[in-house]
N, C-alpha and C positions, 0 to 999 in steps of 0.2 A: 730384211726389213721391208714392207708394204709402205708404197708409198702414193701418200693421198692423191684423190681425184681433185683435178684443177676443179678450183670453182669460178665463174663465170656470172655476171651480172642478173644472165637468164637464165640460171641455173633453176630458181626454183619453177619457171614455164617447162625446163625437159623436164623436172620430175611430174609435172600437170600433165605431158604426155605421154609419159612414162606411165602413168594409173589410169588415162582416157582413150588409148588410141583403141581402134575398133577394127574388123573384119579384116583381111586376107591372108592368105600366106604362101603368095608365088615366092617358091625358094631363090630363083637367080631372076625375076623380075625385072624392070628397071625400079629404080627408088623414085616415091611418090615424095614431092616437092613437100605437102603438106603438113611432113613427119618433121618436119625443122629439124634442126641441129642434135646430133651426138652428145651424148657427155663428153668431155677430154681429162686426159692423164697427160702427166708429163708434161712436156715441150710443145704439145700438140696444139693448134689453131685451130678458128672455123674459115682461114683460106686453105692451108692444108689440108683441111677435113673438105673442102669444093673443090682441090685437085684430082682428089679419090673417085668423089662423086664425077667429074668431067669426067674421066677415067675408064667407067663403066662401060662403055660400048666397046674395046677392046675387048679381043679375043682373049679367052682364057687360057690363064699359062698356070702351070702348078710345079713347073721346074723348082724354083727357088720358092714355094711356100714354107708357111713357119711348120715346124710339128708341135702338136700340139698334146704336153705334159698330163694336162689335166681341163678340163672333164679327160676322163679316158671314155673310150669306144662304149656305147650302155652305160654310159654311167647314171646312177640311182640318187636320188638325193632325200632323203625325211621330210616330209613337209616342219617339223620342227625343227630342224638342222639349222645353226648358224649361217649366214651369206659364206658362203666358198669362196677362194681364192684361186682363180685361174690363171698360168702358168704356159710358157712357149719359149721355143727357143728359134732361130732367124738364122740363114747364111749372110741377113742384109745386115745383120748386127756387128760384123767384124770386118765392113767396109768403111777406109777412112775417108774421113769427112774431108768433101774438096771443097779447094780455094774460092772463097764466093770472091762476087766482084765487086768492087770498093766503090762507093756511091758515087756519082756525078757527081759537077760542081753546079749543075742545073737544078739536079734532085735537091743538092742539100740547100740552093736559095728558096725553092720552090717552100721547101720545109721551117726555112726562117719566115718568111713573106707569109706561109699560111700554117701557123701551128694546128690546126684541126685536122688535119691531113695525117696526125701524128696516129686518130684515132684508133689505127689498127696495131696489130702486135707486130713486131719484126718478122721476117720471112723467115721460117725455119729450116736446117739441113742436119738431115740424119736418117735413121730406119724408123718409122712409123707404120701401126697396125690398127686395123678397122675392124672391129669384131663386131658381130651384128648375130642376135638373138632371133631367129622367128619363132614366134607364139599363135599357133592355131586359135582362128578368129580376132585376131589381132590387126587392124590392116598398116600399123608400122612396126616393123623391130625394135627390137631393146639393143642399142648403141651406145660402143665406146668407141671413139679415134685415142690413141697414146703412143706415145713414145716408149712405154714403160715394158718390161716383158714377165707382164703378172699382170691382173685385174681383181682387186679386191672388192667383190661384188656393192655396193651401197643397200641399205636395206628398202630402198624404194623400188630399186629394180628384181629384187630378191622378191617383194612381195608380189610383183608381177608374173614372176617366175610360176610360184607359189600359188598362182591364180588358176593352176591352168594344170591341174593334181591327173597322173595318170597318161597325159597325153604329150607324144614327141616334140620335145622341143628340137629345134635345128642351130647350131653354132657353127656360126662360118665368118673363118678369120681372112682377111686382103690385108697385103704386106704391100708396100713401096719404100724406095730411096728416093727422097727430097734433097734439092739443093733449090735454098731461095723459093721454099714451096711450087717448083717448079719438080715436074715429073722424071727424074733421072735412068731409074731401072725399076723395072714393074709395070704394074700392079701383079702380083699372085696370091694364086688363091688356095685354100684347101683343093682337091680333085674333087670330094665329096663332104659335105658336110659333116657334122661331129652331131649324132642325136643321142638326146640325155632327156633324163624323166623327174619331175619331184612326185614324187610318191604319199601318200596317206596313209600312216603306221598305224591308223585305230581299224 
């Protein structure tokens, strides 16, 4: 069963950047601040998804990346082909989730005295995955963070996809274990990118 993309307050601004973003496409780059937030799936946060991003200057390890199901190696897509569903599997997915630490009694007055403080979501712990689309002439990726180990494309990113008929796209998935959206084991990454093509059937 596919299971839906969270949706987020500012959900419909990523899909505004999602149809707008413009020019680059440095493969291992650092990420431009600009491109704001990811979609998410799952369990997944925009503090966990600023773990990832802190994260980025770390050397690259591909020991424990995901493999990746689907796209496979060349894969082809119809430009009139329904949104695909992408597909992975994790050694960090069969790590159990450790003991968080139980709140202060400072945090939790701090929380009565200032309920706004609630504003954010709970810290999360488990396997999370950053999958990041580059599109020639594009200057941000096409972004999910999830928890989930499948991405059932959206048709807004699909049609971004779709923009870009003939020419390599790059899919590169970074895997971590969170505890308390704090960085446990990881970040890994593909060794090499996954490049895939939507193609023009007329």
């Amino acid at each position: 069963m596919t299971l839906p993309i969270r949706k987020r307050r500012w959900a419909p601004c990523a899909a505004v950047l999602l149809m707008l973003g413009t020019a680059c496409d440095g493969e291992d780059a650092p990420r431009n601040e600009a491109c704001g937030e990811p979609l998410y799936g799952g369990e997944a946060t925009d503090e966990a998804w600023r773990t990832f991003v802190d994260a980025q200057g770390r050397p690259t390890d591909s020991s424990q990346a995901v493999t990746l199901e689907s796209p496979v190696p060349g894969q082809t897509y119809a430009m009139d082909a329904a949104p695909p569903t992408w597909r992975w599997t994790s050694p960090l997915a069969s790590r159990l989730p450790s003991r968080e630490t139980p709140r202060s009694m400072l945090a939790w007055l701090g929380n009565l005295l200032l309920p706004s403080a609630q504003a954010h979501l709970p810290p999360v712990t488990g396997d999370f995955y950053w999958v990041q689309i580059t599109v020639p002439g594009r200057r941000c990726p096409v972004e999910l963070l999830t928890s989930n180990m499948e991405w059932q494309l959206d048709a807004a990113t699909w049609d971004v996809l779709r923009a870009a008929p003939g020419q390599d796209l790059r899919v590169q998935v970074t895997s971590a274990y969170l505890v308390q959206n704090r960085l446990r084991e990881g970040p890994y990454r593909l060794e090499s990118p996954r490049t895939i093509r939507v193609e023009d059937s007329r």
